[in-house]
N, C-alpha and C positions, 0 to 999 in steps of 0.2 A: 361180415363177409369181405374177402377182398376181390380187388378190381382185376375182371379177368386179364391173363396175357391176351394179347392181339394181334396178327400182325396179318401183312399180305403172304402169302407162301412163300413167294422168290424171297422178301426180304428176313423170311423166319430162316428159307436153306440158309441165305448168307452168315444171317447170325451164329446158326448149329455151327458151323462151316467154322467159322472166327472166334468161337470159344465164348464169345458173347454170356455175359450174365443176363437173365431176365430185369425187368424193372424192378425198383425197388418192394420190400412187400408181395411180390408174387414168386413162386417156387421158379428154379433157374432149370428144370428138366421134371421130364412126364414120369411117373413110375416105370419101370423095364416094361418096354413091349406095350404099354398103353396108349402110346401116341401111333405111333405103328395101327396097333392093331382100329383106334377109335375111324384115323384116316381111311382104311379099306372099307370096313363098312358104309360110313359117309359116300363113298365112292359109290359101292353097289348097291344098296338101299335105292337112292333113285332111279338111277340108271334102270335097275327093274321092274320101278313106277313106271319109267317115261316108255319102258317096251312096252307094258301092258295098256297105259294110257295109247301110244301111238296104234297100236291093232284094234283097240277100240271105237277108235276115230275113223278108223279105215274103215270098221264093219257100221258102225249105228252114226255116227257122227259126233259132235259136240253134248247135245243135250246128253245122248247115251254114254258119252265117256264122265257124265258127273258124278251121275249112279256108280260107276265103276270105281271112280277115284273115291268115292266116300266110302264105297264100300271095300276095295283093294288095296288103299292107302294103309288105312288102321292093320287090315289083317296082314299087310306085308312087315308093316312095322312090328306087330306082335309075334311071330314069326322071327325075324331077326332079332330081337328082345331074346326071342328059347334058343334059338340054335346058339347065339355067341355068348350068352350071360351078362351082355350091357341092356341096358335101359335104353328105345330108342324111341322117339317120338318127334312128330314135325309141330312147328308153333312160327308165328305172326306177327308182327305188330295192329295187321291187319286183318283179322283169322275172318275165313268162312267159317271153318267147323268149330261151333261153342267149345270142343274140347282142345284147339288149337291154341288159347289164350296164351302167354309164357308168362314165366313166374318171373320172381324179379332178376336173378342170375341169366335168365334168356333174355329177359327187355335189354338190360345193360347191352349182354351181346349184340344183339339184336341193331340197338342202339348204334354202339360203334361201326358195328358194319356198314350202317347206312351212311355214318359221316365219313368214313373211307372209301366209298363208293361215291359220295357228294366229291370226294377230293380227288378224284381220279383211278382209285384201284380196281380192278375188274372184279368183281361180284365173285367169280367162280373161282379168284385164288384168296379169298376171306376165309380164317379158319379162327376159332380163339381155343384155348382148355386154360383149365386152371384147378388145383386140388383145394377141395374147399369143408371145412368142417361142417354136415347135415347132423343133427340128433346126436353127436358128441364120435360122430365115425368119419373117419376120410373118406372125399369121396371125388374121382377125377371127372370132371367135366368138360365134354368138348362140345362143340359147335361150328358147324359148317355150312355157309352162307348159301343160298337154293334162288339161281340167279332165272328171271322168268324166260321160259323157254318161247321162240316163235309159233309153237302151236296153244302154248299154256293159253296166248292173248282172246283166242277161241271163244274162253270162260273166263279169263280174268282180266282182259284189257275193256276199255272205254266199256261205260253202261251202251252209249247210243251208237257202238259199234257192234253190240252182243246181238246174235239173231233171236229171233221173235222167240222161238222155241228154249234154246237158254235162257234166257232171263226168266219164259214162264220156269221150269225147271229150277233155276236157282231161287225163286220166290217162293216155290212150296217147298223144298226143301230145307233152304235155309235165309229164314225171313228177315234175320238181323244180319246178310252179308257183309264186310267189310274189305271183300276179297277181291273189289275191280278195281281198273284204272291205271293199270299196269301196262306198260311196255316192255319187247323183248331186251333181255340185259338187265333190270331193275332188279334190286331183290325182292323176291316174294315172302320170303322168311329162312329158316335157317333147318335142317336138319341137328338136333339136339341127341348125344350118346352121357348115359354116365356111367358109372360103375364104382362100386364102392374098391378101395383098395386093400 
């Protein structure tokens, strides 16, 4: 496999902008309309977590917005998966949900992003793709860094800052946690899209 392209957004406009080839070994342009279109998504995908997350915290509180995100996360993502025809799913270095784990193509991401973020780049303009041969087929892979939001820390920041009823909440539901200790800005993980070409 090769190593995905990376960059901060500003510095990827400048590059598109300047005719820039990619690194060496990585493709120098996304298929027509892939890049485009993997971007929007990545866009709205969350954005319509964080509405439903935010009205649920309104109505129940934290403990009641976990139930919602384990259960609205997935069905939102399955949902954008049917409507657009990409494959869309969120993953971790640090996953709450067993199903959040990332394969090796999302750790690398995953990976870099955190040491672009360790060097200065703001979390929320991390983006990577790269086309990469699955099972003898192309296939475009993007990824876009999911920077912790100030109410995420509600549920995901400090264990000894989570109120009594979170933590019970996250203990039955999910016993192998890995998902605290965050502050707002950090990355939490990444929104992952593929599509075969």
């Amino acid at each position: 496999m090769k190593h995905p392209v990376s960059f901060a957004m500003p510095a990827l406009a400048a590059l598109l902008l300047a005719g820039c080839a990619a690194p060496p070994g990585t493709p120098a342009a996304a298929p027509p309309g892939y890049l485009e279109q993997a971007r929007n998504l990545a866009a709205t995908v969350p954005a319509n977590l964080l509405t439903v997350l935010t009205d649920e915290l309104n109505r129940s509180g934290p403990a009641g917005a976990i139930e919602v995100c384990r259960e609205k996360a997935p069905q939102m993502a399955r949902a954008a998966s049917e409507r657009s025809g990409w494959n869309v799913r969120r993953a971790s270095l640090r996953n709450r949900n067993p199903k959040g784990v990332p394969d090796a193509w999302e750790r690398n991401a995953l990976e870099r992003f955190d040491a672009q973020a360790a060097a200065g780049a703001a979390a929320s303009a991390l983006e990577t793709w790269q086309v990469v041969d699955e099972g003898g087929r192309q296939v475009f892979r993007y990824a876009r860094a999911l920077p912790t939001q100030a109410l995420c820390v509600q549920c995901h920041g400090s264990v000894d800052r989570l109120s009594e009823p979170v933590r019970a909440k996250l203990h039955a539901l999910y016993p192998a946690d890995r998902a605290t200790g965050y502050e707002p800005g950090q990355i939490r993980g990444a929104l992952f899209l593929k599509k075969p070409i």
